[in-house]
BAKOL-619808 format. One record per residue (C-alpha): x, z, y; residue in three letters. Coordinates in steps of 0.2 Angstrom, whole numbers, padded with zeros to 4 digits, m for minus. Layout:
BEGIN
      X      Z      Y  residu
      X      Z      Y     ALA
...
This chain:
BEGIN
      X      Z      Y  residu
   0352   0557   0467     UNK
   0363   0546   0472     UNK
   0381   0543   0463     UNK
   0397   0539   0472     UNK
   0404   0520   0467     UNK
   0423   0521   0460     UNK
   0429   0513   0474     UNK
   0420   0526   0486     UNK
   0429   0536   0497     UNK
   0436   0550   0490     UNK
   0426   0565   0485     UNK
   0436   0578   0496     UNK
   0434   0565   0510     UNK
   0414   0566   0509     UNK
   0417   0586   0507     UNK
   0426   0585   0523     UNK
   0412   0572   0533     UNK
   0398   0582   0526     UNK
   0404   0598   0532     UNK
   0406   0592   0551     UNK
   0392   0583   0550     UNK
   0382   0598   0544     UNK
   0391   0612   0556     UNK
   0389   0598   0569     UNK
   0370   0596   0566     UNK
   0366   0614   0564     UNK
   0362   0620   0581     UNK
   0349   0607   0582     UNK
   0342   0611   0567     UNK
   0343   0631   0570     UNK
   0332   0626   0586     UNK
   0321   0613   0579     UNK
   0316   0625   0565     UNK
   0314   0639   0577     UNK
   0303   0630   0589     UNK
   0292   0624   0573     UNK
   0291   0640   0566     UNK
   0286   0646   0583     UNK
   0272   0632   0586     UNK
   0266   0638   0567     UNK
   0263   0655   0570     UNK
   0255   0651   0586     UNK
   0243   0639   0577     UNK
   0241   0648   0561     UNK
   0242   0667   0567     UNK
   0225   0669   0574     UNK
   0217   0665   0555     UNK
   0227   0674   0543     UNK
   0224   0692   0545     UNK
   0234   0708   0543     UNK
   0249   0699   0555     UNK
   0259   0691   0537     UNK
   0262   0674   0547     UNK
   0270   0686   0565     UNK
   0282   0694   0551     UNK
   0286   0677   0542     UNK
   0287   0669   0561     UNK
   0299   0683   0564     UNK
   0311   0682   0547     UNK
   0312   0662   0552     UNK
   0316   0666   0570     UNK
   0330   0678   0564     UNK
   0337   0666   0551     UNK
   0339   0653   0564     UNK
   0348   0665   0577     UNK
   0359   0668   0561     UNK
   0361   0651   0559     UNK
   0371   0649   0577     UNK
   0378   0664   0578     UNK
   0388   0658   0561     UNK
   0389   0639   0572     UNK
   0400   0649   0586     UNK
   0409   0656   0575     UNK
   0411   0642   0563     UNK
   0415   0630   0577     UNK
   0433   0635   0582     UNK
   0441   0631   0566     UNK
   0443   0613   0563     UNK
   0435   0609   0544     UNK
   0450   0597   0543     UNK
   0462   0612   0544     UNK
   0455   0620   0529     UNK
   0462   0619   0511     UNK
   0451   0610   0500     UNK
   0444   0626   0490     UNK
   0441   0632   0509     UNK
   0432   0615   0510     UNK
   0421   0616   0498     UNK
   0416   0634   0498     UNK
   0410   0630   0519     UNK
   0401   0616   0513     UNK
   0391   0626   0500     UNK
   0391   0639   0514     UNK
   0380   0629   0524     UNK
   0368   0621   0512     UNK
   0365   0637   0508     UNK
   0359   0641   0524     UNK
   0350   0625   0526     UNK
   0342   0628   0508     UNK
   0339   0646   0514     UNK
   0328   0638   0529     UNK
   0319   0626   0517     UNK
   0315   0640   0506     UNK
   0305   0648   0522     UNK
   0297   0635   0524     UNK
   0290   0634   0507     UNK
   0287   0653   0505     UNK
   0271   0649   0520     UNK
   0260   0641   0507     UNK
   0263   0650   0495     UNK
   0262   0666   0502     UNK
   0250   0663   0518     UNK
   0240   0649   0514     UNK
   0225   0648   0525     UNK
   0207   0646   0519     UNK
   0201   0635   0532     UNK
   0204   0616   0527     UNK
   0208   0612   0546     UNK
   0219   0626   0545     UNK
   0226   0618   0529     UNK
   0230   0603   0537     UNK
   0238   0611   0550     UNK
   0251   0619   0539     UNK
   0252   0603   0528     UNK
   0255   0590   0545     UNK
   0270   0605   0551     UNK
   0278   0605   0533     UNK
   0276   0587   0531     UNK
   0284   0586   0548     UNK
   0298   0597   0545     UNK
   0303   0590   0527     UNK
   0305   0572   0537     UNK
   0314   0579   0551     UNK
   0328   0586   0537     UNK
   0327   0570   0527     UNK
   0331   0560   0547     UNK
   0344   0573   0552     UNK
   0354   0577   0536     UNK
   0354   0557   0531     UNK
   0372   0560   0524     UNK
   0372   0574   0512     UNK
   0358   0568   0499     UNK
   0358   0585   0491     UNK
   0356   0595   0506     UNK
   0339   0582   0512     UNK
   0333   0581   0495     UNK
   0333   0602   0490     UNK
   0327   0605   0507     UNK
   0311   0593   0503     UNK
   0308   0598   0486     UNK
   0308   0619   0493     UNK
   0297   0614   0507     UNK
   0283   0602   0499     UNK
   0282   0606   0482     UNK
   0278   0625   0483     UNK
   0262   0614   0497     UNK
   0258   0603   0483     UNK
   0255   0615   0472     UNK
   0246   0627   0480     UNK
   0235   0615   0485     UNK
   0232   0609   0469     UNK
   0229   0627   0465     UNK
   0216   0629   0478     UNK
   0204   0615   0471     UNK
   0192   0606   0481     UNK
   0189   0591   0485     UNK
   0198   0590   0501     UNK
   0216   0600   0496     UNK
   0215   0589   0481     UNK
   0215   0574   0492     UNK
   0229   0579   0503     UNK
   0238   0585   0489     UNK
   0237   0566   0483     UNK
   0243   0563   0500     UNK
   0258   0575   0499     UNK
   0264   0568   0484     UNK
   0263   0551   0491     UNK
   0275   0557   0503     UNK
   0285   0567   0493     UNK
   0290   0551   0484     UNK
   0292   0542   0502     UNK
   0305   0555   0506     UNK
   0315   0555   0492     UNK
   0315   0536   0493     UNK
   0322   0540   0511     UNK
   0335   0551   0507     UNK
   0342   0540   0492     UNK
   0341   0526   0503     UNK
   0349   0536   0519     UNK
   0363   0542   0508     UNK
   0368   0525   0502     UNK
   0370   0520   0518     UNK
   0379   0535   0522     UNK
   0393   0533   0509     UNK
   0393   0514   0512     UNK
   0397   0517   0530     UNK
   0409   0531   0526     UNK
   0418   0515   0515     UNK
   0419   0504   0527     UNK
   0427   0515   0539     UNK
   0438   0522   0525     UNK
   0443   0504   0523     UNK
   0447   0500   0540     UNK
   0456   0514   0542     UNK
   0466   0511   0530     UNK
   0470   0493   0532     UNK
   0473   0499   0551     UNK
   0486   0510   0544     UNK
   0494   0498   0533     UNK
   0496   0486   0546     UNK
   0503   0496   0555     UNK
   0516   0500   0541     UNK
   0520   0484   0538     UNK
   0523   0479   0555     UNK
   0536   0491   0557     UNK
   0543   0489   0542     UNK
   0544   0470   0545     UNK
   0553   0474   0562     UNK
   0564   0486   0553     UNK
   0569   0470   0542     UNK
   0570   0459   0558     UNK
   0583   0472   0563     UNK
   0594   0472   0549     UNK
   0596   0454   0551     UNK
   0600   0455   0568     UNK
   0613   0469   0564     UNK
   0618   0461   0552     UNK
   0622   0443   0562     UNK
   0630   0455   0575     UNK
   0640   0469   0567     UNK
   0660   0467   0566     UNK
   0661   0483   0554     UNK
   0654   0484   0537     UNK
   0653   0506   0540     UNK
   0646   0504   0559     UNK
   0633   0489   0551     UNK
   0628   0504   0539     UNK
   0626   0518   0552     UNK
   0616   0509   0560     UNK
   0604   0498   0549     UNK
   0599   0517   0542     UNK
   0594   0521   0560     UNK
   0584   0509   0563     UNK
   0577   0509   0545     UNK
   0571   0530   0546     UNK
   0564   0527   0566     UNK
   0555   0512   0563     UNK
   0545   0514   0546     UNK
   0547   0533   0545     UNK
   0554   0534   0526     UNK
   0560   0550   0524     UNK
   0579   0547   0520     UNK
   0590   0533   0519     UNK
   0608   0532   0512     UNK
   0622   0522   0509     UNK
   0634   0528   0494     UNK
   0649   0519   0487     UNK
   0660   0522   0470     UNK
   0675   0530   0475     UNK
   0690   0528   0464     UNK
   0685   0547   0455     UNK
   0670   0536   0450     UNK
   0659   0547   0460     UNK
   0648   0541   0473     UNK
   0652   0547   0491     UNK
   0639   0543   0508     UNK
   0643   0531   0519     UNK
   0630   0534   0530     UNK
   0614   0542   0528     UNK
   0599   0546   0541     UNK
   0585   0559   0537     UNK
   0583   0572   0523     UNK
   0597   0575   0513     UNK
   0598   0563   0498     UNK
   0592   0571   0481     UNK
   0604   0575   0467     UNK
   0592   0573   0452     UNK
   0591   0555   0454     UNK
   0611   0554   0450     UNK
   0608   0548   0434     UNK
   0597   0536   0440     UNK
   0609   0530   0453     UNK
   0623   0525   0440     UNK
   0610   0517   0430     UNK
   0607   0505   0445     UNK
   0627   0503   0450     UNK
   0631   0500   0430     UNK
   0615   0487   0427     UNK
   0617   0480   0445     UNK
   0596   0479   0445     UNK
   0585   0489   0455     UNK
   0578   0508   0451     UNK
   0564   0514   0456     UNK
   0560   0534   0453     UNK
   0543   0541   0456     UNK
   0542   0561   0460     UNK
   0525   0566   0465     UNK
   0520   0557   0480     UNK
   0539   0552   0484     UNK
   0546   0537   0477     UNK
   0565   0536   0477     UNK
   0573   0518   0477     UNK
   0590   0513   0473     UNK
   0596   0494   0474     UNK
   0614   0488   0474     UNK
   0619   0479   0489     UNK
   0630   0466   0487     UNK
   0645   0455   0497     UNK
   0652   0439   0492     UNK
   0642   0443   0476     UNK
   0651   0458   0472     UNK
   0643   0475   0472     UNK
   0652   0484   0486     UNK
   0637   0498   0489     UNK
   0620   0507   0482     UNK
   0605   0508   0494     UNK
   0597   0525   0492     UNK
   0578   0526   0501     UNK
   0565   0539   0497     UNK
   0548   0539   0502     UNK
   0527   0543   0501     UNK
   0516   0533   0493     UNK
   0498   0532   0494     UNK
   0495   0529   0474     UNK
   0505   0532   0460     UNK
   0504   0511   0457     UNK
   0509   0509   0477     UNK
   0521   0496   0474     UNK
   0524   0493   0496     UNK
   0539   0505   0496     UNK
   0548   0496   0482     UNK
   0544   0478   0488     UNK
   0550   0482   0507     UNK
   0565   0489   0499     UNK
   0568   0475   0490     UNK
   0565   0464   0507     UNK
   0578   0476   0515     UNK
   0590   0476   0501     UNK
   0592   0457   0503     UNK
   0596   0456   0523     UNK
   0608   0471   0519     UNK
   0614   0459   0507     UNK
   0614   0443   0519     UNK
   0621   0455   0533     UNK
   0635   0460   0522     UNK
   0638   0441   0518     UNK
   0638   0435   0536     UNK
   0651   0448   0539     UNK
   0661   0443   0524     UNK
   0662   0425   0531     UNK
   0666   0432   0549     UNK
   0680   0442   0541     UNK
   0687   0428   0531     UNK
   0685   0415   0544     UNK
   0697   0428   0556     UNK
   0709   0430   0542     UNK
   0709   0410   0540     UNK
   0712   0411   0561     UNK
   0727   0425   0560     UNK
   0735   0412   0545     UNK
   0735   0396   0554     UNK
   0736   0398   0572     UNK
   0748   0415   0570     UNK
   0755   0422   0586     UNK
   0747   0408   0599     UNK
   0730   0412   0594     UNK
   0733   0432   0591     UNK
   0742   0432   0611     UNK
   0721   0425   0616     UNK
   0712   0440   0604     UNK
   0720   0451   0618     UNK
   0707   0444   0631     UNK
   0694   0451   0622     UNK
   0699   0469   0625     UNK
   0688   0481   0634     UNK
   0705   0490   0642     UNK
   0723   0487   0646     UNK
   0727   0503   0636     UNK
   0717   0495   0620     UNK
   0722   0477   0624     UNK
   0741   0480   0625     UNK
   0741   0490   0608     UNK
   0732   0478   0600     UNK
   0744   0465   0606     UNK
   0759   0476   0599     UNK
   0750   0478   0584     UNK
   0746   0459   0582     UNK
   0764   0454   0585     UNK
   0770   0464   0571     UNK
   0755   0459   0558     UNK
   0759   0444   0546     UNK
   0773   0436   0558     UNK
   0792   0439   0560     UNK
   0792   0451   0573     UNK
   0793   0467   0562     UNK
   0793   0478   0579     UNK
   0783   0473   0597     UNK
   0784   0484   0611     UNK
   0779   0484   0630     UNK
   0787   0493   0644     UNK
   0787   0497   0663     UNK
   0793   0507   0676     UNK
   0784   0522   0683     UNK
   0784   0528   0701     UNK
   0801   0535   0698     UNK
   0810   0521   0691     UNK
   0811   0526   0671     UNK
   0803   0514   0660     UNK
   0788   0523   0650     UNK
   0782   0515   0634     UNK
   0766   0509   0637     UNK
   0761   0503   0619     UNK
   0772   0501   0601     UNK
   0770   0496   0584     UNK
   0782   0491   0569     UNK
   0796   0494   0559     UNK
   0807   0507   0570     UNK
   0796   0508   0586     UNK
   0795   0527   0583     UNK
   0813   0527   0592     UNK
   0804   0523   0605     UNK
   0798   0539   0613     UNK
   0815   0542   0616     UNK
   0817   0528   0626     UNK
   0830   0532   0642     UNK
   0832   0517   0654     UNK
   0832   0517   0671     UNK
   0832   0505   0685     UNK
   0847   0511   0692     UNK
   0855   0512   0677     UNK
   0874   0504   0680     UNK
   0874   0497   0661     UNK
   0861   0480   0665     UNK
   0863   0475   0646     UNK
   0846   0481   0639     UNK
   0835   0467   0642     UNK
   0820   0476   0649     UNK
   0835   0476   0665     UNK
   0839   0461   0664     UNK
   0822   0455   0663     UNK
   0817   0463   0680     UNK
   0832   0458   0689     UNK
   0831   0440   0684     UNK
   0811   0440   0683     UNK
   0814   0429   0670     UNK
   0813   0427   0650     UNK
   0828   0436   0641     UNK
   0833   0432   0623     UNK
   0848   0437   0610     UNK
   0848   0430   0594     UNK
   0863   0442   0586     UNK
   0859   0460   0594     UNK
   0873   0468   0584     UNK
   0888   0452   0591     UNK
   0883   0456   0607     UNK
   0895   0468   0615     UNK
   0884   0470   0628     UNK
   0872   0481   0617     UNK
   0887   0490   0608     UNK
   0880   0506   0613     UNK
   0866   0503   0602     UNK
   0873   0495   0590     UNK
   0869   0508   0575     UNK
   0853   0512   0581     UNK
   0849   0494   0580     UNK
   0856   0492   0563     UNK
   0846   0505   0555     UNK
   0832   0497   0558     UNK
   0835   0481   0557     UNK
   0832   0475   0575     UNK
   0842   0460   0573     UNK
   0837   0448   0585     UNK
   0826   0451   0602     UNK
   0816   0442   0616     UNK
   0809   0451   0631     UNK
   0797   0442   0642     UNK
   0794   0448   0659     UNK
   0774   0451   0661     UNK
   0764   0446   0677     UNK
   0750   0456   0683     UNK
   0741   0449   0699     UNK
   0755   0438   0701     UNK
   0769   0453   0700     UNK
   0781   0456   0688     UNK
   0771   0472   0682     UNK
   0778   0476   0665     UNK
   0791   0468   0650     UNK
   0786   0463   0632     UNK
   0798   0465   0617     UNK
   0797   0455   0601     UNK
   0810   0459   0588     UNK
   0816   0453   0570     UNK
   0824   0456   0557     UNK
   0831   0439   0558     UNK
   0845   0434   0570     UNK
   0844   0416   0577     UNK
   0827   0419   0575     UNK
   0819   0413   0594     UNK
   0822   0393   0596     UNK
   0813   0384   0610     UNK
   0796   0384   0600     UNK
   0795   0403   0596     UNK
   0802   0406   0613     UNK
   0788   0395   0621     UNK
   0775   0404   0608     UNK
   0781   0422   0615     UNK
   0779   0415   0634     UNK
   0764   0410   0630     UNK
   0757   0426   0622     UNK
   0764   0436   0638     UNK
   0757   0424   0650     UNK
   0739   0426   0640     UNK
   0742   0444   0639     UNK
   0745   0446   0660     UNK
   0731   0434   0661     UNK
   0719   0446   0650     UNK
   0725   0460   0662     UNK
   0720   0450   0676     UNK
   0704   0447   0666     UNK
   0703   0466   0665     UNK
   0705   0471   0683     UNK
   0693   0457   0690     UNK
   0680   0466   0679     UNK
   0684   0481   0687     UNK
   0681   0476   0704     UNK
   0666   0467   0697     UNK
   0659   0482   0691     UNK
   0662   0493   0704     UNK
   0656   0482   0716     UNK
   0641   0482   0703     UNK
   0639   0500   0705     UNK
   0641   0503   0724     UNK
   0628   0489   0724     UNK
   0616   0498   0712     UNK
   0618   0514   0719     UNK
   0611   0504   0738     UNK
   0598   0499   0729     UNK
   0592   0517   0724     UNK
   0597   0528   0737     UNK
   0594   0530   0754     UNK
   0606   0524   0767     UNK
   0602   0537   0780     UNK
   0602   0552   0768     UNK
   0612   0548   0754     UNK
   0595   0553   0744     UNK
   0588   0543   0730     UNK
   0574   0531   0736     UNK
   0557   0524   0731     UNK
   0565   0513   0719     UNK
   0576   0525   0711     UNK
   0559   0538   0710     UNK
   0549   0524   0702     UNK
   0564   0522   0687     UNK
   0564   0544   0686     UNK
   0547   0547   0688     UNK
   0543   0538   0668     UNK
   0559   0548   0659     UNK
   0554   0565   0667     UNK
   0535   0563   0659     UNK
   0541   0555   0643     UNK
   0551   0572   0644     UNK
   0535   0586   0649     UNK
   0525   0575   0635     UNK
   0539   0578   0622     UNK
   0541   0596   0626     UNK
   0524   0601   0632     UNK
   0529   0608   0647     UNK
   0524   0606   0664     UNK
   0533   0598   0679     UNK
   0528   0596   0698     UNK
   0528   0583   0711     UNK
   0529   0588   0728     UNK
   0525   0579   0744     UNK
   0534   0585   0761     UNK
   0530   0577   0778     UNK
   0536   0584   0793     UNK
   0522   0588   0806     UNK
   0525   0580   0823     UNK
   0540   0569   0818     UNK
   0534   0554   0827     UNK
   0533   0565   0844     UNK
   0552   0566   0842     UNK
   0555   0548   0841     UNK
   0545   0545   0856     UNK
   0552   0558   0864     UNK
   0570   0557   0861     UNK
   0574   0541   0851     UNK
   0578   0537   0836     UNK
   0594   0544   0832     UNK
   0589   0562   0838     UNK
   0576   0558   0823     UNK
   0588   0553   0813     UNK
   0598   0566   0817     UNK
   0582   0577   0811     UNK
   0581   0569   0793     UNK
   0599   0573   0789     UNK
   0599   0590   0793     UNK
   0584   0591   0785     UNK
   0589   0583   0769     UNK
   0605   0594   0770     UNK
   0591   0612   0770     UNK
   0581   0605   0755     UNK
   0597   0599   0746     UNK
   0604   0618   0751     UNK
   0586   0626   0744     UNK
   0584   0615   0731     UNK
   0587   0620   0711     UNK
   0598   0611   0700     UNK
   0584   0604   0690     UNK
   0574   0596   0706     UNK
   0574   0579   0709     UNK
   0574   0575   0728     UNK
   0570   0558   0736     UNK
   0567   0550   0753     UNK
   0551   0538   0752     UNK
   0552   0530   0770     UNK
   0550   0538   0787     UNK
   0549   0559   0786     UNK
   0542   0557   0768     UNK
   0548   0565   0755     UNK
   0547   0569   0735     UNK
   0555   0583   0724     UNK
   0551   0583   0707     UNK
   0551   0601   0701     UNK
   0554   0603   0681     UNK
   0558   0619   0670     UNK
   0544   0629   0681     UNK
   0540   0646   0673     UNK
   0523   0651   0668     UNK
   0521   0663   0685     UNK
   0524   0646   0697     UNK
   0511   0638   0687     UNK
   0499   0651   0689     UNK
   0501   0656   0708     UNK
   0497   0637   0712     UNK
   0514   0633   0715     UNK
   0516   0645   0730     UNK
   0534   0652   0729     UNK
   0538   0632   0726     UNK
   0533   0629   0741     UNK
   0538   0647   0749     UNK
   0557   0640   0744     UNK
   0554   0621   0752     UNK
   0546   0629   0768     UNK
   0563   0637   0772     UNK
   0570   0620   0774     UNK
   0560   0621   0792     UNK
   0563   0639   0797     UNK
   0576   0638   0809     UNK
   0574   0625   0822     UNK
   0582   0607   0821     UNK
   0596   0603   0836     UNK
   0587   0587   0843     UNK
   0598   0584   0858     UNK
   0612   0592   0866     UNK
   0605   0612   0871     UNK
   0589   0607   0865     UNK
   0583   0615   0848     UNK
   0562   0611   0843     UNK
   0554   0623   0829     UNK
   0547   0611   0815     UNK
   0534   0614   0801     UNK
   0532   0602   0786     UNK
   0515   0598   0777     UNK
   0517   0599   0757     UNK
   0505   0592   0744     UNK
   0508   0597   0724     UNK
   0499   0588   0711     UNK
   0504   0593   0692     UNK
   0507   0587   0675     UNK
   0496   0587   0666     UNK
   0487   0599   0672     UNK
   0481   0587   0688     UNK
   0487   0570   0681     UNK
   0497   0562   0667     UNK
   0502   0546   0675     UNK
   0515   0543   0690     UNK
   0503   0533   0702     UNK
   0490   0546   0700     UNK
   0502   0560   0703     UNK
   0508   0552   0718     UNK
   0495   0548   0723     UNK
   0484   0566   0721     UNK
   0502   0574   0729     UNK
   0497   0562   0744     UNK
   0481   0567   0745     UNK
   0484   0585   0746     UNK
   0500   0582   0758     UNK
   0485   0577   0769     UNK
   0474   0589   0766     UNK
   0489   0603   0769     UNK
   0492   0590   0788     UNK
   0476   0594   0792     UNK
   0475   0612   0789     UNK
   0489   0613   0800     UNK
   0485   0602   0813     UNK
   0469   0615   0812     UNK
   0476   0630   0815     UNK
   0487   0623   0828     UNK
   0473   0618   0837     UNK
């Protein structure tokens, strides 16, 4: 017998093989045996008396029909769903009825050998027959060929050995001959068995590690690219561990920092809650600043310090499966991953610093262009406020404008003091013009006091001022679309702070900051000139219905969805029947006229889930998802029952004159008809026309 190679496939996986391959085979073998047996009795019944080969034909006959009945049975479950003792106890199941077989076969010469020698050679040519017939179909299980032989040809052997002559001698010789000849076949069958079972073992693991390395490759392509793009360390975080659990399919991945309790808190983490027995193990890796790795079973659990600017900043926490307790494919791709984190961190380090150096050295001029980058005016002019008062000597920045009544609103604040804002109370019909958001909009010009608190003017507010140390003041006026829209305040803690240069630097951070609004609003207008042009392009202009183009884009997301769900969705066809007659008949704009109103019926019976487009001409589509069971199994019909009342009242086609309509509807669904958008189109076309003609029958 045959003995399996240490580097075979595992012994559950031949279990697993040679039980499909044995429940496979057996209704072949049930029938092959029976149609033997059947052949036997007929040729050895008529020369043994007394009807012992009819009874044995019979038990042979019944054994078989056992045989499928257990294959019927036997067949629903797959052998892969089984636990391994289940396994192993089907597998001894079914060579036990194979042995069972064999053991028939060899009670014939024992029991009913015929005295005749052509007789004899009979019984010897069928048993010779069947032992190679088990040896050619049960090639893969060694022990299963090899007992089934033995049962069958050696009880022949002996009893003709027994018998004596000359000529059972002889073909006992013979036997023999070929008993050795089988068991040749079998070991050599088997080996050919298990080395096939290796090879495919082996490809499909390399397959499958491919394919784990290739994501896990593009997972580390990603973090580099996150990692060259990201503008916040948490955000860079949030996102590598995304991509990192969707692309490789680790079971958890987490961020964790040191906070100043000296406990470690999550960042960010994706996938199954991170284990708390590898704590210890955890400080261990933060204390040594080396990798650790934790194996648990069949999960391995990795923790590596990530590093910025060569300071440990956070601990990478990733668990898990490996195929072998000496796997090392996890720890090396952690590794891999570890260091982009580590060059992403680095990247944004440098980015971080080279916008500090940007702040120190070009200081207000270069802040005042940061706003252009701002995705609103809301965001752009706090940021501008805040800017103004970070590392300068403005200690306060504030921007203001009149609203529809004339009171000037704070729009945006920041700094020492600019709390006192909300209570801000100027108006432009104020009779006191000294603040200088007034006397900004009346001259429509720059306003500057260096000494708030000697100017008379601002007596009023001189304590106010004082307390919080609002010293000196520049307000600019701010242009939007060449208006004056709004005024910007710096302030300082400094009197005779503004000379010509810091005045010119403020002037120019307002006119960069009306300029970014400008910025702003042309990308407005860009974008919803955008949008009315990408909603043309997939919608109908006579209907206001989605079009071809727009279907073709739906038509993917809703299968993706039935697929994900496993649910059912149906795309109807609708034509209506004699549309052409109208055209000809009445023009165009009575058909027109016809498609609106009949857009406005589906859209009145349609549900909130249906999908409703115009293809061209009196073509349309609905895509009907959420459908109950019921609508499934009625074909459809209260589907189209709800469409068909879209056509029962008749459709205005000219002044006083009112035609009755019908409309032709096709339905293909998936998946029960198709899983592919051309095919449902096109099987919904097909039986669109196939309703037409019906119609067009009966009308006739």
């Amino acid at each position: 017998m045959p003995t399996v190679r240490p580097d075979a496939s595992p012994p559950q996986t031949l279990v697993v093989e040679r039980c499909k391959l044995l429940l496979h085979t057996m209704p072949v073998s049930a029938l092959t045996n029976g149609v033997v047996a059947a052949i036997a009795v007929a040729l050895l019944g008529p020369v043994l008396p007394d009807g012992g080969m009819q009874l044995w034909g019979a038990v042979m006959l019944g054994l078989q029909v056992l045989r499928l009945l257990l294959w019927l049975i036997w067949r629903r479950r797959p052998i892969a769903s089984l636990s391994e003792a289940q396994q192993n106890r089907k597998l001894l199941q079914l060579r036990v009825y194979a042995w069972l077989t064999a053991a028939t076969w060899g009670a014939l010469p024992i029991t009913l050998f015929p005295t005749e020698t052509l007789s004899q050679s009979y019984l010897a040519f069928i048993l010779a027959g069947i032992s190679g017939a088990a040896v050619a179909g049960l090639s893969f299980d060694a022990w299963t060929s090899a007992v089934f032989v033995l049962a069958v040809v050696v009880p022949l052997i002996l009893r003709l050995f027994l018998v004596g002559t000359s000529s059972t001698l002889a073909l006992g010789l013979l036997v023999c001959v070929y008993l050795i000849y089988l068991m040749s076949a079998v070991r050599r069958s088997q080996s050919q068995f298990l080395q096939m079972l290796d090879w495919r073992s082996s490809a499909e693991a390399a397959g499958a590690s491919a394919q784990l390395q290739a994501r896990r490759n593009a997972a580390l392509a990603r973090a580099n690219q996150l990692g060259t793009l990201a503008d916040d360390q948490n955000a860079f975080f949030e996102a590598l561990c995304v991509a990192a659990v969707e692309q490789t399919g680790v079971d958890s991945i987490a961020i964790l920092r040191l906070n100043a309790q000296d406990e470690f808190v999550v960042i960010a983490q994706v996938g199954a809650p991170r284990p708390t027995s590898i704590d210890a193990t955890a400080r261990l890796a933060w204390q040594s600043g080396a990798a650790q790795f934790v194996q648990e079973g069949p999960r391995q659990h990795g923790l590596l310090p990530l590093r910025r600017h060569g300071e440990r900043v956070a601990l990478l926490q990733a668990s898990g499966s490996t195929t072998s307790q000496g796997d090392t494919a996890l720890q090396d791709w952690l590794s891999s991953l570890a260091a982009s984190i580590d060059r992403g961190l680095q990247a944004l380090w440098q980015r971080e610093r080279i916008d500090r150096l940007q702040k120190l050295y070009r200081a207000l001029i270069r802040e005042g262009e940061v706003v252009l980058q701002s995705r609103s005016a809301e965001d752009m002019l706090q940021h501008t406020c805040d800017t103004l008062t970070s590392d300068t000597p403005f200690h306060a920045a504030w921007l203001a404008r009149p609203d529809d009544s004339g009171a000037f609103r704070v729009l945006a604040r920041a700094g020492s003091g600019a709390e006192q804002l909300d209570h801000f109370r100027v108006h432009l019909d104020d009779a006191n013009r000294a603040p200088l958001v007034l006397r900004v909009w009346d001259s429509r010009a720059l306003q500057v006091c260096n000494n708030l608190l000697h100017d008379r003017a601002m007596q009023p507010w001189h304590a106010t001022l004082a307390r919080y140390r609002w010293h000196a003041a520049l307000a600019t006026p701010v242009l939007r679309d060449g208006e004056l829209w709004g005024v910007l305040v710096f302030t300082s803690p400094q009197a005779q702070i503004f000379d010509d240069q810091t005045i010119a630097l403020c002037e120019q951070v307002s006119a960069l900051l009306g300029h970014g609004l400008d910025e702003l609003d042309l990308k407005d207008r860009l974008g919803h000139l955008q949008r009315i042009e990408a909603h043309r392009a997939r919608h109908d202009t006579l209907t206001g219905l989605p079009n071809r183009y727009a279907l073709e884009q739906h038509l993917p997301e809703v299968i993706a969805r039935a697929r994900r769900q496993g649910s059912v969705f149906a795309l109807g066809m609708i034509d209506l029947d004699g549309f052409k007659r109208i055209n000809d008949t009445w023009g165009h704009s009575a058909g027109d006229r016809v498609l609106r109103e009949l857009t406005r019926r589906l859209q009145a019976v349609q549900r909130q889930t249906d999908f409703l487009v115009r293809l061209g001409g009196d073509e349309f589509i609905v895509v009907m998802e959420d459908l109950n069971p019921l609508e499934i199994q009625t074909g459809f019909a209260n589907s189209m029952r709800r469409l068909r009342q879209a056509v029962a009242d008749p459709f205005d086609i000219a002044p006083n004159v009112q035609l009755p309509m019908e409309m032709s509807i096709g339905i293909s669904a998936y998946p029960l008809d198709a899983q592919d958008a051309d095919s449902l189109m096109r099987l919904a076309d097909k039986a669109m026309y196939a309703a037409k003609a019906r119609n067009q029958a009966a009308t006739d």
